[in-house]
C-alpha positions as CSV (number, residue, x, y, z in Angstrom):
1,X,14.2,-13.9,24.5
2,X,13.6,-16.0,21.3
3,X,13.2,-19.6,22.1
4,X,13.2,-23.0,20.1
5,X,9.8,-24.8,20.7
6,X,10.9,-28.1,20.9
7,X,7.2,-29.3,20.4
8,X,7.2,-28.8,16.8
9,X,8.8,-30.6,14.0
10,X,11.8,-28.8,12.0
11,X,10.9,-28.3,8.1
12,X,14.0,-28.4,6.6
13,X,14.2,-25.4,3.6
14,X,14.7,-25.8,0.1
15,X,18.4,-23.5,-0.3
16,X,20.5,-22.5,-3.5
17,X,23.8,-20.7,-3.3
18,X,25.2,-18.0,-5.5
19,X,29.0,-16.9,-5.0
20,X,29.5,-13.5,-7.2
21,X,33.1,-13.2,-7.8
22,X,35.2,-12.2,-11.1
23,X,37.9,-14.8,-10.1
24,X,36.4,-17.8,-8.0
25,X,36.1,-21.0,-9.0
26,X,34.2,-23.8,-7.2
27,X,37.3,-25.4,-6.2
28,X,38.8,-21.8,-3.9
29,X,35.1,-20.6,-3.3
30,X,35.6,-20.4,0.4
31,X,32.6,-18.5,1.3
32,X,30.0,-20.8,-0.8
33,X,32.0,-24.0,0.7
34,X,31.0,-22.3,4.3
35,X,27.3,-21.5,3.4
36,X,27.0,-25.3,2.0
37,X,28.9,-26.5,5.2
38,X,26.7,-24.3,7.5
39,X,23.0,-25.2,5.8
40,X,23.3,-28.5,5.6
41,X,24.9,-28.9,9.1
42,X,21.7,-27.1,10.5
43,X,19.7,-29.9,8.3
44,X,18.5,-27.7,4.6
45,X,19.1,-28.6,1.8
46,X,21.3,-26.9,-0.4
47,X,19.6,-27.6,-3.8
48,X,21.4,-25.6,-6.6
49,X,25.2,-23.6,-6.4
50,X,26.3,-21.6,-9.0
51,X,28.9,-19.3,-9.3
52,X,28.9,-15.9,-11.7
53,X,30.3,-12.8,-12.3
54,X,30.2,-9.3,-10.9
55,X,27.5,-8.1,-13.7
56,X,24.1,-6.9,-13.0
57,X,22.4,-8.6,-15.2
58,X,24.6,-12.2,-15.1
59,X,22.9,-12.1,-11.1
60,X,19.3,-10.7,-11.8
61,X,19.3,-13.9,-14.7
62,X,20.2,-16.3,-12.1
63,X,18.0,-14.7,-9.4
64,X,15.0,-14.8,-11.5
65,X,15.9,-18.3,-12.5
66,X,15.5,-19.4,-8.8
67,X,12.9,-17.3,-8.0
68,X,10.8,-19.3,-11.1
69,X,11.9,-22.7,-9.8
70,X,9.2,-23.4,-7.0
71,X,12.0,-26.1,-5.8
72,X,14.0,-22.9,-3.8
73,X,12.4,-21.2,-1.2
74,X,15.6,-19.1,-0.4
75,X,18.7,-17.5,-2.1
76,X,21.9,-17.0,-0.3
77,X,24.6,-15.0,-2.0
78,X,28.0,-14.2,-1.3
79,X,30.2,-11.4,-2.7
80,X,29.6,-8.0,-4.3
81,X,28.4,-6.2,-1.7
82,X,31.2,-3.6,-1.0
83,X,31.3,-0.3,-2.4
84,X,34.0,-0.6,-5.4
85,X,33.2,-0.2,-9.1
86,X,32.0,-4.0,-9.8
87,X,30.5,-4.5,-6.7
88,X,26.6,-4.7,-8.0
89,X,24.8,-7.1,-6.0
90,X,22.6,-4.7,-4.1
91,X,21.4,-3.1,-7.3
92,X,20.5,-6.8,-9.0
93,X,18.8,-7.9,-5.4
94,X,17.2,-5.2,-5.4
95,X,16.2,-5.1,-9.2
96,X,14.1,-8.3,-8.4
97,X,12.4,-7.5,-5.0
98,X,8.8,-7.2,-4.7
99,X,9.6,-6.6,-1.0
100,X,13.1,-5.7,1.2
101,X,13.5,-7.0,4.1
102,X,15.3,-3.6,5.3
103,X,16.2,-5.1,8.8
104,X,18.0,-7.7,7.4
105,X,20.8,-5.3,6.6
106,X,20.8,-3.2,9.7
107,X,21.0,-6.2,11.7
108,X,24.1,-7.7,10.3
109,X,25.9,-4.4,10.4
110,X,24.8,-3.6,14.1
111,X,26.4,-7.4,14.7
112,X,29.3,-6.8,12.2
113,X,29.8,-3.8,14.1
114,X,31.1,-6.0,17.1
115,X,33.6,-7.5,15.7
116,X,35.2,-5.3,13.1
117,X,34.4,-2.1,14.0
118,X,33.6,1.0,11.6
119,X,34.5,-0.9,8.3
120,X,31.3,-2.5,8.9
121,X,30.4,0.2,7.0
122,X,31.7,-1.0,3.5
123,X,28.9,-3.8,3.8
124,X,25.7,-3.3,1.7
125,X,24.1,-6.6,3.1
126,X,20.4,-7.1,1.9
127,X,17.7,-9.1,2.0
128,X,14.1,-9.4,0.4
129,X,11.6,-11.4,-1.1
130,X,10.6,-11.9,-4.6
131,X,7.9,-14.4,-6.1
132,X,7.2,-16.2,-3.1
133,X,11.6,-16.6,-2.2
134,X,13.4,-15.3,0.4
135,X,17.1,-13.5,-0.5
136,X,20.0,-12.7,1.2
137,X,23.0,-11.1,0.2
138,X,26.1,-11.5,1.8
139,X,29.6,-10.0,2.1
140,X,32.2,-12.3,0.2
141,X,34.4,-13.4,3.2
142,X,33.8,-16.7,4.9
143,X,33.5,-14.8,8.7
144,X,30.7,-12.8,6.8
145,X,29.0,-15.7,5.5
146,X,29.5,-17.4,9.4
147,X,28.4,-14.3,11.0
148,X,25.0,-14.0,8.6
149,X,24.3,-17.7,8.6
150,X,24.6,-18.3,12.3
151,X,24.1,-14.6,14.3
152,X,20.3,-14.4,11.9
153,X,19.5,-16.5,8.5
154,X,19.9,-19.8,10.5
155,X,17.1,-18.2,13.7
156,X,15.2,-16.9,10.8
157,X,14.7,-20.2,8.5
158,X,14.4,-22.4,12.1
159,X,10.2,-23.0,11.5
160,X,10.3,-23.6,15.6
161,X,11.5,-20.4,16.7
162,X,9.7,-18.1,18.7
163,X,7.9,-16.0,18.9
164,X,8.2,-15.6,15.4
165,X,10.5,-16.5,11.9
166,X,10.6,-15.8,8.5
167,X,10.1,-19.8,7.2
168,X,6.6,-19.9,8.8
169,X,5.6,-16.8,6.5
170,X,6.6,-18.6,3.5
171,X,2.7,-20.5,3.1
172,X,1.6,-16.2,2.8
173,X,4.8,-14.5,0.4
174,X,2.6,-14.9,-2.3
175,X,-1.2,-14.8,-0.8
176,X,-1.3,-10.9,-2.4
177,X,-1.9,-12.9,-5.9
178,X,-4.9,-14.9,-4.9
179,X,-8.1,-13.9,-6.0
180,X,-10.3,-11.2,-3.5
181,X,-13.5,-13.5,-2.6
């Protein structure tokens, strides 16, 4: 069973938050409000939030944005991840990836699974890493954002886990640009 090893320090990780909705604002953005809530009450930092609309390209801009800034180490989104006509937020995470993190998705169905059943289905979580950031894309309901946060991002960015976790891969996302010696 995975394990915390007390014995080393905790590195907090640099977060930003991306709601894609047609109709939230900041001020009803429940599922953003419980990423926030949950990263920084597992001690991140939660260093951009944004907000923008069910377009392809609208989330690709602000995903490449992030993934220039060498300030986030991981993207979080909620929303757009069902099956209906303006839900594109596979396609734009997956526009950017150098690398999918195919498990990612798997998992959080197999645990989605659990607790609402067969409709899990309608959920095209993903995750993978571009330019040296992690992403994650999350259904748009705040049980969704719970369930991904605490059942698997939350293990995953914990540096002190064992026997293994994403965060301590971070220093090698990017070691396929250095120069062969």
């Amino acid at each position: 069973m995975p394990t915390i090893d007390e014995q080393r320090p905790f590195l907090p990780v640099n977060i930003a938050v991306l709601t894609v909705s047609d109709t939230r604002s900041e001020a009803d953005d429940k599922s953003g409000r419980t990423l926030v809530e949950l990263i920084t009450a597992a001690g991140h930092r939660v260093r951009d939030r944004r907000i923008v609309r069910d377009e392809k390209d609208a989330i690709v801009a602000q995903l490449k944005a992030w993934i220039a800034d060498p300030a986030i180490e991981v993207v979080i989104s909620t929303g757009g991840t069902g099956v209906t006509g303006r839900d594109v937020t596979p396609e734009a995470f997956h526009a950017v990836y150098e690398k999918e993190i195919a498990g990612f998705g798997e998992l959080f169905r197999w645990l989605s699974y659990q607790k609402i059943g067969t409709s899990t289905i309608q959920s095209r979580a993903t995750a993978g890493v571009a330019g040296g950031t992690y992403l994650f894309a999350l259904p748009g309901s705040p049980g969704a954002c719970r369930d991904g946060w605490e059942d698997i991002i939350k293990h995953q960015l914990d540096n002190r886990l064992r026997p293994c976790n994403l965060a301590e891969l971070m220093p090698r996302l990017q070691e396929h640009l250095k120069p062969a010696r």
